[in-house]
N, C-alpha and C positions, 0 to 999 in steps of 0.2 A: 596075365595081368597081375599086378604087386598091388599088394594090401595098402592100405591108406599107413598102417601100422610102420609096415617095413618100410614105405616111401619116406615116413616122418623122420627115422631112425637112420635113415640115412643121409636126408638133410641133416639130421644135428651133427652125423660125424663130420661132415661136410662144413658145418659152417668155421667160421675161425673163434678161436679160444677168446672172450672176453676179459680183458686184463684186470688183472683184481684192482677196486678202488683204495686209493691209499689212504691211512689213518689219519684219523682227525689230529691227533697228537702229532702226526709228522707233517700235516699240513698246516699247524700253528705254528711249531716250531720256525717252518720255512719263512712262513711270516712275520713274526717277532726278528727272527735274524734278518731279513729283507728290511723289513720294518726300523732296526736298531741301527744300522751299517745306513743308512740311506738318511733319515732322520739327523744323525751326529755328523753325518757329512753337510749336509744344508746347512745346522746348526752353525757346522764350524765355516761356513763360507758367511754367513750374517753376521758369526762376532769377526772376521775381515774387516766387512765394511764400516761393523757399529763402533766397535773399538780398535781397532787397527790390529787386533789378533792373530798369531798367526803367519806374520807377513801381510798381512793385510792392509789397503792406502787409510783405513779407519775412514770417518767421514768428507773429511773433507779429500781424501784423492780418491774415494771412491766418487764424488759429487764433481770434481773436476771432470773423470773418466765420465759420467754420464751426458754433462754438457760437453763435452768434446764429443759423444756419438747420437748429440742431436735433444737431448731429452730437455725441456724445459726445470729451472729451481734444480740443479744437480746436487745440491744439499741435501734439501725435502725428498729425491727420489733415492739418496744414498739411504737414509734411512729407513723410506716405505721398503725396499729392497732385505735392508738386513734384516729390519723385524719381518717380513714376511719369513724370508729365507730362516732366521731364528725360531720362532716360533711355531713354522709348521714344521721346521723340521724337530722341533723336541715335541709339537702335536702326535708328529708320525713316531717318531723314538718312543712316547708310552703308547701309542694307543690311543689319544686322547681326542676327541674330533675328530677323528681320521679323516672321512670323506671330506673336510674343510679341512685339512693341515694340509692332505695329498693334491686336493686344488692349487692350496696356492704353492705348493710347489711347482706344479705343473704351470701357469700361469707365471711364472718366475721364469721359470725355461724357455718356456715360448718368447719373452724381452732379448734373453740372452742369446738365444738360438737366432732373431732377428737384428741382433746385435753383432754378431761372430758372422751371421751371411752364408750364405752357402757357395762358400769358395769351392770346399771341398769339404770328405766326409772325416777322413782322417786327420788325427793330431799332427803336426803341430797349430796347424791352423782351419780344423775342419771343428765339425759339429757331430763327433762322436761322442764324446762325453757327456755333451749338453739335452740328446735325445734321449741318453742310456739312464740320465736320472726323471728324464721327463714320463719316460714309457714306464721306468720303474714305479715311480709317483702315481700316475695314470691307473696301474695296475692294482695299487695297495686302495686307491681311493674305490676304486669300481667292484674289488674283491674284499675288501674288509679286513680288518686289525688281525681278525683272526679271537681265540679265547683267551691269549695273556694280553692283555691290551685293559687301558682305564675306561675303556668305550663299556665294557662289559658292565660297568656300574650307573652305568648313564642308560635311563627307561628308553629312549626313543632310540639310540644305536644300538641298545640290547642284541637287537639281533639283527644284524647288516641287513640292510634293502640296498640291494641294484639302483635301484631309485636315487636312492638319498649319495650314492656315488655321482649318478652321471648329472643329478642335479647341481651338485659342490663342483666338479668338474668343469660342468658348464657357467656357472659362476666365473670360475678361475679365466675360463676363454675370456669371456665378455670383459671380464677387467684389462685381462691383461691386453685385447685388442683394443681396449679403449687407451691405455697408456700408448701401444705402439699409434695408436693416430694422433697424438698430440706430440711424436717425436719429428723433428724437422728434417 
């Protein structure tokens, strides 16, 4: 019979290696650069619509394109569009609001991902791109700024709640399926 001793000692060789947890410093970093590259990309699809930016139709051919895909006042929704898309995206760029910058990005994506259809998943005319920044958005709102972020100066995001993501998140649905039900 084997001692409790030698049984336990052989379980531990036995079990598998725990992979070491990665540093706080390189899991901020991750998210500042996720956070930077994702942000100035929204950013720069809102001055598109707001200003013509870019290549972008500015207001009014982004408000022509919205009434051509059904959306009531394609004017009023060029704009609700670019300021969202502007402003959560320089939200998520510092840090700032995050769980509300990363909603309504997400929310944004969810118009245009029902917008584009799902023909298919790949470019030129799929919904690859339109997921990749929704998941991404998704992910920065549920997981938080991170420590270089303006959220760090602000008492109540101080210190990210799970919470305070899937509640901004769930905001961002309910909007943005409230616009998709007034689209015709």
């Amino acid at each position: 019979m084997t001692s409790p001793s030698v049984t336990a000692t052989k379980q531990q060789a036995a079990a598998p290696a725990v992979p070491p947890v990665p540093s706080t410093s390189a899991h901020d970093a991750g998210l500042l650069l996720l956070r930077v590259v994702l942000g100035l990309t929204m950013a720069g699809h809102g001055t598109q619509k707001l200003f013509g930016w870019f290549g972008g139709g500015g207001i009014d051919g982004t408000g022509q394109f919205f009434t051509a895909s059904g959306y009531p006042a394609g004017d009023a929704m060029a704009v609700v569009a670019g300021l969202t898309e502007t402003l959560g995206g320089l939200g998520l760029a510092l840090g700032l609001l995050t769980p509300l910058a990363g909603a309504a990005v997400v929310g944004t994506m969810i118009n245009a991902i029902a917008v584009h259809g799902a023909g298919s998943f790949f470019a030129p005319k799929g919904i690859e791109y339109e997921l990749l920044l929704t998941a991404a958005a998704l992910a920065v709102a549920l997981t938080g700024p991170g420590r270089y972020a303006a959220d760090r100066f602000l008492p109540v995001l101080r210190s990210h709640r799970l919470a305070h993501g899937a509640l901004a998140v769930a905001l961002g649905v309910v909007i943005a399926s409230a616009l998709l039900l007034v689209r015709s």
